[in-house]
Backbone atoms as SQL, in Angstrom:
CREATE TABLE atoms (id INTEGER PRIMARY KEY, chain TEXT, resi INTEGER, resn TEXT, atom TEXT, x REAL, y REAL, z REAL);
INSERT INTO atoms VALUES
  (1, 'A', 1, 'UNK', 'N', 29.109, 1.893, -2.865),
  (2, 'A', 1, 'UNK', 'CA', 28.388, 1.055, -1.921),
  (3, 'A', 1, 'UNK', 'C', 27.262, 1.832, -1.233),
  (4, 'A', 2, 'UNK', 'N', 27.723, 3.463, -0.885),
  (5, 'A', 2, 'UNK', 'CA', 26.319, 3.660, -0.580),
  (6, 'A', 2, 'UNK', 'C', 25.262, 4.421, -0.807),
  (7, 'A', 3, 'UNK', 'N', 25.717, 4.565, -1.950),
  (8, 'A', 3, 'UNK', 'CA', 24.311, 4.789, -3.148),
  (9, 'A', 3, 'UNK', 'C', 23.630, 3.440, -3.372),
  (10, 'A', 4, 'UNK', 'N', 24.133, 2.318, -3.487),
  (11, 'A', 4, 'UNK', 'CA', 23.529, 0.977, -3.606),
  (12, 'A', 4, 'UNK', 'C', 22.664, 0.649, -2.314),
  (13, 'A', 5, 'UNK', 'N', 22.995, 1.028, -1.058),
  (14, 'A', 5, 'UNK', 'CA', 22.597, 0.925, 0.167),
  (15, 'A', 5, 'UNK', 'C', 21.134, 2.008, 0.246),
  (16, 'A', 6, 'UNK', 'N', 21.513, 3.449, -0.563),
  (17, 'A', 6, 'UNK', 'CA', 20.448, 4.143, -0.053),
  (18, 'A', 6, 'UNK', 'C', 18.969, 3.507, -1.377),
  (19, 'A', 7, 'UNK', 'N', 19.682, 3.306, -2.723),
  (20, 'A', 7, 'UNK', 'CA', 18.440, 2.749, -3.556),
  (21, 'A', 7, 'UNK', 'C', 17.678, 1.554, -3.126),
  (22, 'A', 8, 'UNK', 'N', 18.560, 0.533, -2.205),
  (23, 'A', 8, 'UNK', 'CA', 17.823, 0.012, -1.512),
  (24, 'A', 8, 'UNK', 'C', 16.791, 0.298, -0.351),
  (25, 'A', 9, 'UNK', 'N', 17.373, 0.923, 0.187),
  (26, 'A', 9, 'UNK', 'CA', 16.427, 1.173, 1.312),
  (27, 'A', 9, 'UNK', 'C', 15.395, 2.227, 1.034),
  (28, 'A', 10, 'UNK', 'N', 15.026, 2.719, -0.199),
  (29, 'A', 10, 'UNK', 'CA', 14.382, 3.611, -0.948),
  (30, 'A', 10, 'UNK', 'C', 13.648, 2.311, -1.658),
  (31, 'A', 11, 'UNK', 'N', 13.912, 0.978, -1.933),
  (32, 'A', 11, 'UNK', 'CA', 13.219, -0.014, -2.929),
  (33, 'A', 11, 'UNK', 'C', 12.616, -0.528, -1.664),
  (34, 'A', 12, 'UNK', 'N', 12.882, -0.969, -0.518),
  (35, 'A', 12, 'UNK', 'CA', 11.934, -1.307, 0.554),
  (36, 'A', 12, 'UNK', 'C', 11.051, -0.333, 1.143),
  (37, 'A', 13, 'UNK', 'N', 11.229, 0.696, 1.225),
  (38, 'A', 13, 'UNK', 'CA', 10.202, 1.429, 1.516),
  (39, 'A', 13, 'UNK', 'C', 9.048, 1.387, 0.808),
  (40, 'A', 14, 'UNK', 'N', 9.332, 1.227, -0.593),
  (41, 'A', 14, 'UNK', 'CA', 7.743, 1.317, -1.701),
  (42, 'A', 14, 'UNK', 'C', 7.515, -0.613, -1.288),
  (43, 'A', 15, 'UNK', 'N', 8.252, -1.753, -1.251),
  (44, 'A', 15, 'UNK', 'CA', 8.142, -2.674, -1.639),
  (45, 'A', 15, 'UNK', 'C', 7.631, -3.408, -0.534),
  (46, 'A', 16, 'UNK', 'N', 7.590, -3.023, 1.237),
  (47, 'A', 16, 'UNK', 'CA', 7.353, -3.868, 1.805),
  (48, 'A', 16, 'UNK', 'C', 5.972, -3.462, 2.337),
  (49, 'A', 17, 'UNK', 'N', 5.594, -1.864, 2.230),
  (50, 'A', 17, 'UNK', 'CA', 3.774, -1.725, 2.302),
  (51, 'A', 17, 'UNK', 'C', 3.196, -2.139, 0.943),
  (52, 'A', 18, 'UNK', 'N', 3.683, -2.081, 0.062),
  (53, 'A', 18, 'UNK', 'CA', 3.358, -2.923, -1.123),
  (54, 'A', 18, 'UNK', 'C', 2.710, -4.421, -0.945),
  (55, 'A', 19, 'UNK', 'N', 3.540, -4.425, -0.743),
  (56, 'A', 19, 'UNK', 'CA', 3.221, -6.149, -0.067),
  (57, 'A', 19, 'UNK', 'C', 2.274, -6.502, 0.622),
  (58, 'A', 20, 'UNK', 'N', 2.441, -5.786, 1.726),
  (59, 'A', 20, 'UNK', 'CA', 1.320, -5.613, 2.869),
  (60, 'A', 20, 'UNK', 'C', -0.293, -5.192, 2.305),
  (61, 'A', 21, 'UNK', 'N', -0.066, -4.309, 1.604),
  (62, 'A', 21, 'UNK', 'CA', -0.997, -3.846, 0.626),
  (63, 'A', 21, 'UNK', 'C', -2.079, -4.800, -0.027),
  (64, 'A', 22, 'UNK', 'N', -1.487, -5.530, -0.565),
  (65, 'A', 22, 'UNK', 'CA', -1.947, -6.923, -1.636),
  (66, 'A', 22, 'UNK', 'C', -2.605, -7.384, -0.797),
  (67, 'A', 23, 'UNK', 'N', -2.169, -7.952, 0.638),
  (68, 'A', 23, 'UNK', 'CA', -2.359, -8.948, 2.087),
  (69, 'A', 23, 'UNK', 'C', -4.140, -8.469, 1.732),
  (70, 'A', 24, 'UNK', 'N', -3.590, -7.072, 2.325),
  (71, 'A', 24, 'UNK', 'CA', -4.707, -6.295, 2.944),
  (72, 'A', 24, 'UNK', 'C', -6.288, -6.504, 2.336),
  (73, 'A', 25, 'UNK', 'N', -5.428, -6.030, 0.943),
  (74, 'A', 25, 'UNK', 'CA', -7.192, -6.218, -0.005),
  (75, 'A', 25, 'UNK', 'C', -7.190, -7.379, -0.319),
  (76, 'A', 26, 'UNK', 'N', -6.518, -8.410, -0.708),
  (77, 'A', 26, 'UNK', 'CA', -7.014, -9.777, -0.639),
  (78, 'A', 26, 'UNK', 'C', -7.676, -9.864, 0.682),
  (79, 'A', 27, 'UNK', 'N', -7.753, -9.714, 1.774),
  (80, 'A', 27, 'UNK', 'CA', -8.328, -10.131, 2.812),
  (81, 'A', 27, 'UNK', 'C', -9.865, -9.313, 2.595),
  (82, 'A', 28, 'UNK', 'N', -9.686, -7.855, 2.721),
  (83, 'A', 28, 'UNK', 'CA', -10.732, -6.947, 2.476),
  (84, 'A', 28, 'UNK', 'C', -11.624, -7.132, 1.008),
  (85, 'A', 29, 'UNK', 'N', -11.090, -7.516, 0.176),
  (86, 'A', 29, 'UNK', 'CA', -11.752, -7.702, -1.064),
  (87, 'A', 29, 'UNK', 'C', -12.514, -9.196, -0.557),
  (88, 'A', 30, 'UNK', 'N', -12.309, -10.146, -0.566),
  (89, 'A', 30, 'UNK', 'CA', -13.148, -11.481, -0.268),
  (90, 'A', 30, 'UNK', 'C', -14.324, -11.690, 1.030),
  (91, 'A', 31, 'UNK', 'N', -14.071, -10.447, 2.058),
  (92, 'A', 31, 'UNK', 'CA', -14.951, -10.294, 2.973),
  (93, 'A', 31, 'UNK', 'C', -16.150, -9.343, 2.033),
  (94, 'A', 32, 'UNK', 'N', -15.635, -8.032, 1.757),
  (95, 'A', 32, 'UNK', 'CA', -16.077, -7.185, 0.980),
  (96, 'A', 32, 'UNK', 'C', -17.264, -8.105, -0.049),
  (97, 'A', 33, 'UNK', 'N', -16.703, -8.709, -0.675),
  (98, 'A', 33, 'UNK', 'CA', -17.578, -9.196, -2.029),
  (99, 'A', 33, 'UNK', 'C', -18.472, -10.223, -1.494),
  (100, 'A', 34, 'UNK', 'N', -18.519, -11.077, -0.086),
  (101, 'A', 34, 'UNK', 'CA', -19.643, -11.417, 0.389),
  (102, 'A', 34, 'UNK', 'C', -20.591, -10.538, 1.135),
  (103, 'A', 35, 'UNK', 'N', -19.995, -9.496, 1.748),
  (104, 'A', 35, 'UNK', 'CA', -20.950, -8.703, 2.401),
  (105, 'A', 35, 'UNK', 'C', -21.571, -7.954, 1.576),
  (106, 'A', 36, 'UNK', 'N', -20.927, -7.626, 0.570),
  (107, 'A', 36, 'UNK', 'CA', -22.021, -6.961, -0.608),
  (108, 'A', 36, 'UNK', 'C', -22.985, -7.756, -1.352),
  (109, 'A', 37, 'UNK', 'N', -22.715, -9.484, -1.673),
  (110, 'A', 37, 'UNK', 'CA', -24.001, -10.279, -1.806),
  (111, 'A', 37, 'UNK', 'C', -24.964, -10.474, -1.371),
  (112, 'A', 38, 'UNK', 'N', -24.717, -10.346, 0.066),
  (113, 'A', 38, 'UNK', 'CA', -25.870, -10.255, 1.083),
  (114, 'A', 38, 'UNK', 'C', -26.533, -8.849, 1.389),
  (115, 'A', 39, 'UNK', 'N', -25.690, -7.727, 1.271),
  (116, 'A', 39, 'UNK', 'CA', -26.354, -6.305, 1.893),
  (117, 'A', 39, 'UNK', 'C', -25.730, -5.613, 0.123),
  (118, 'A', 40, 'UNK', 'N', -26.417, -5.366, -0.678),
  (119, 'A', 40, 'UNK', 'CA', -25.879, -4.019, -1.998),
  (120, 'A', 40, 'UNK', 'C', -25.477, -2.749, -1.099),
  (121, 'A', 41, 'UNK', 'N', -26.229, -2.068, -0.440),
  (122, 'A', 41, 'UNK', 'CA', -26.266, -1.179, -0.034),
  (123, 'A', 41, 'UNK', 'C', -24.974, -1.020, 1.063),
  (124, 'A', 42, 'UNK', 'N', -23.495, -2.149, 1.117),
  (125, 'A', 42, 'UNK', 'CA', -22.678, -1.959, 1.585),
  (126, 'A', 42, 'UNK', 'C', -21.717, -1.638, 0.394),
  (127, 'A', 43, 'UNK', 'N', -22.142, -1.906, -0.637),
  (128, 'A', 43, 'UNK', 'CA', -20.755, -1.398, -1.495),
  (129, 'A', 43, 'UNK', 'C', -20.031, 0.141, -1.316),
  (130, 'A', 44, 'UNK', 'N', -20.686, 0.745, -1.530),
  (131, 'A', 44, 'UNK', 'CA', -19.830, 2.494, -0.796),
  (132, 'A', 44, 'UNK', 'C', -18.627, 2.069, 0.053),
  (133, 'A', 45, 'UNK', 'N', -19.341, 1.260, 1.357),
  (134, 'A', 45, 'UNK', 'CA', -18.095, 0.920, 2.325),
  (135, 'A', 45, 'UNK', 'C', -16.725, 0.328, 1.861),
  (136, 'A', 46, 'UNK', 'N', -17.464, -0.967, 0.665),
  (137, 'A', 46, 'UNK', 'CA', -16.538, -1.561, 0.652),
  (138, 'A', 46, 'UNK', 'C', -15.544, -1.160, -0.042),
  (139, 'A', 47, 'UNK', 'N', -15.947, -0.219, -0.862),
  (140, 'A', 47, 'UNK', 'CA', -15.151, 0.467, -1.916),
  (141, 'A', 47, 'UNK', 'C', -14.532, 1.522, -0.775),
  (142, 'A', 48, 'UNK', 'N', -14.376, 2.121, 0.105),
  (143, 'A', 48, 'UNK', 'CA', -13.166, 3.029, 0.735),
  (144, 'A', 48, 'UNK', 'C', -12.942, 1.776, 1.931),
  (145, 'A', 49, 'UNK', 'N', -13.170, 0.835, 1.913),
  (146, 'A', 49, 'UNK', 'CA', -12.150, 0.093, 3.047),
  (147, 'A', 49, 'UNK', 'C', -11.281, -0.443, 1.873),
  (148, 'A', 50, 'UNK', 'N', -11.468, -1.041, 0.851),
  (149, 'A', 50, 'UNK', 'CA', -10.549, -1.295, -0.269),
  (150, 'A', 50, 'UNK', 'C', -9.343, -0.297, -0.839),
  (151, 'A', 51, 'UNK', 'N', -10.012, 0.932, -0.282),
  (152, 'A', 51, 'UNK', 'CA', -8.670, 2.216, -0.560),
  (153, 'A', 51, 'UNK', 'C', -7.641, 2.485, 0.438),
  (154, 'A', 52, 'UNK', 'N', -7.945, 2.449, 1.541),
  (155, 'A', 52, 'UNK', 'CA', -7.268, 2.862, 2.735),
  (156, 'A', 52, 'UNK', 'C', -5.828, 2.087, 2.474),
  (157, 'A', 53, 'UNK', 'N', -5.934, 0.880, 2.673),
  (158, 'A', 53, 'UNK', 'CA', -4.774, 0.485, 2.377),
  (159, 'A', 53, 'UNK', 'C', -3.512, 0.912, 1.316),
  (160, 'A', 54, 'UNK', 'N', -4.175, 1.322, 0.309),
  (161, 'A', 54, 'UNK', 'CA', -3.455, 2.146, -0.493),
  (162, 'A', 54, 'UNK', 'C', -2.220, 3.227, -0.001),
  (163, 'A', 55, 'UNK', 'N', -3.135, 3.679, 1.216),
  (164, 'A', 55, 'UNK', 'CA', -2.317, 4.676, 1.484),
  (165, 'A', 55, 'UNK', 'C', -0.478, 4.216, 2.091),
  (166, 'A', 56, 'UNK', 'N', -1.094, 3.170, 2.441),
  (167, 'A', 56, 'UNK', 'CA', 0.153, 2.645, 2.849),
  (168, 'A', 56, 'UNK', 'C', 1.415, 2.869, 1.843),
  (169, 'A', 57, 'UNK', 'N', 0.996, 2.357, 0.800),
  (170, 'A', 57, 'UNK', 'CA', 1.507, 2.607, -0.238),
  (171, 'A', 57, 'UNK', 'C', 2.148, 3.971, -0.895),
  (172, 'A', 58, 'UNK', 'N', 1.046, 4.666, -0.835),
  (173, 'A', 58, 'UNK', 'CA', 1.760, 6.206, -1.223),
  (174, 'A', 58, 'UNK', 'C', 2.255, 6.631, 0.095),
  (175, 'A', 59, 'UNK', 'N', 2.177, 6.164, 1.063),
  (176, 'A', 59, 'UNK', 'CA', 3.579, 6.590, 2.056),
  (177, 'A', 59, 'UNK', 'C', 4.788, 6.656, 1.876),
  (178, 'A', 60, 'UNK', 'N', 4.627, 5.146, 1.318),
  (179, 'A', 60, 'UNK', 'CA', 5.962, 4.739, 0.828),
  (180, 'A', 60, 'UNK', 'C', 6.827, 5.050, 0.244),
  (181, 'A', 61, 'UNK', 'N', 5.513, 5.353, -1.272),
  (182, 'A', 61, 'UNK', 'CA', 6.534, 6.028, -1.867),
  (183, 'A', 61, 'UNK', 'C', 7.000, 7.612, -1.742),
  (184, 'A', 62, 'UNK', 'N', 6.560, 8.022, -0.453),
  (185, 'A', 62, 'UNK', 'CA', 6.717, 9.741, -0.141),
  (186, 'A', 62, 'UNK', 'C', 7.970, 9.164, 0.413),
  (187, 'A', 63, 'UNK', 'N', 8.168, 8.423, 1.419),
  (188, 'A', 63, 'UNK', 'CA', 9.453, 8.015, 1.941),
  (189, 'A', 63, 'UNK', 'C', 10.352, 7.585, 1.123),
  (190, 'A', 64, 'UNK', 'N', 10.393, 7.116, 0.069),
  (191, 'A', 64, 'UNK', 'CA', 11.293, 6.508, -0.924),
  (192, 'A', 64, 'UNK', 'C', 11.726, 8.137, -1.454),
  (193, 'A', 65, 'UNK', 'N', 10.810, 8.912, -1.798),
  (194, 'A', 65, 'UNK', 'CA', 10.973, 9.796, -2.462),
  (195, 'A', 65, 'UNK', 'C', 11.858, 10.899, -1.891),
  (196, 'A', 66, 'UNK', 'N', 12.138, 10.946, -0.458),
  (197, 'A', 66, 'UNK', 'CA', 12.669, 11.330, 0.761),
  (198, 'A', 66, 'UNK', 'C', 13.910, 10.836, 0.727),
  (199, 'A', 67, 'UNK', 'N', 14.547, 9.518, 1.225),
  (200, 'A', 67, 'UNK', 'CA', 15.079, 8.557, 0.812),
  (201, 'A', 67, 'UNK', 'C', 16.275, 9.230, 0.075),
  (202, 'A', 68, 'UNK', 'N', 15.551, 9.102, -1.219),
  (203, 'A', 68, 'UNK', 'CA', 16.861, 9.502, -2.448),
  (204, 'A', 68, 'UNK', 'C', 16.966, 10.756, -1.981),
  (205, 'A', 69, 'UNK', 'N', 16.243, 12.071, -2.190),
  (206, 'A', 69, 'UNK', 'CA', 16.101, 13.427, -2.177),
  (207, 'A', 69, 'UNK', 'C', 17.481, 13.505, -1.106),
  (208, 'A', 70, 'UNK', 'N', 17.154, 13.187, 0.052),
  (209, 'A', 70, 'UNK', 'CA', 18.364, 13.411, 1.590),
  (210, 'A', 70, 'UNK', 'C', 19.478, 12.943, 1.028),
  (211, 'A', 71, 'UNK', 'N', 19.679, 11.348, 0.844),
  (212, 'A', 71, 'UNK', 'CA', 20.899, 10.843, 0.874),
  (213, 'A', 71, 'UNK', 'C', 21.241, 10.584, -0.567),
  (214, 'A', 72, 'UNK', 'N', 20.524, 11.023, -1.495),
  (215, 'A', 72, 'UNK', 'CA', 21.224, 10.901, -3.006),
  (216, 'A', 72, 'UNK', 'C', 21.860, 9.975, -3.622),
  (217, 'A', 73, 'UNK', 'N', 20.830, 9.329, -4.284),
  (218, 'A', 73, 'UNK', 'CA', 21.107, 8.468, -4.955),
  (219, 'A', 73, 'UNK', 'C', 21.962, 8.110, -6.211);
């Protein structure tokens, strides 16, 4: 039971900034791709506001990776 308990809570860690993730650049990608119709010279931006969120992500999975490592999966 709690090896099942810790792979879970090692599968939410990658799965719920994951999520959030998607939110993020769907929101940032559809602002992004009008402000670059109107201004070119914003793409640079839009391309590292489109990354940041990412990081969320490889947090995650540093914590997931943590996760198992401590409590052993």
């Amino acid at each position: 039971m709690e090896k099942a308990l810790v792979a879970l809570a090692a599968a939410l860690a990658i799965a719920i900034p994951a999520l959030a993730t998607g939110w993020a650049q769907s929101k940032i990608g559809s602002a992004g791709a009008g402000a670059v119709a109107e201004k070119p010279e914003l793409s640079g931006i839009v391309i590292i506001m489109m990354a940041i969120p990412e990081t969320m992500v490889i947090l995650g999975f540093v914590i997931a990776i943590i996760i198992l490592l401590v409590y052993g999966a």
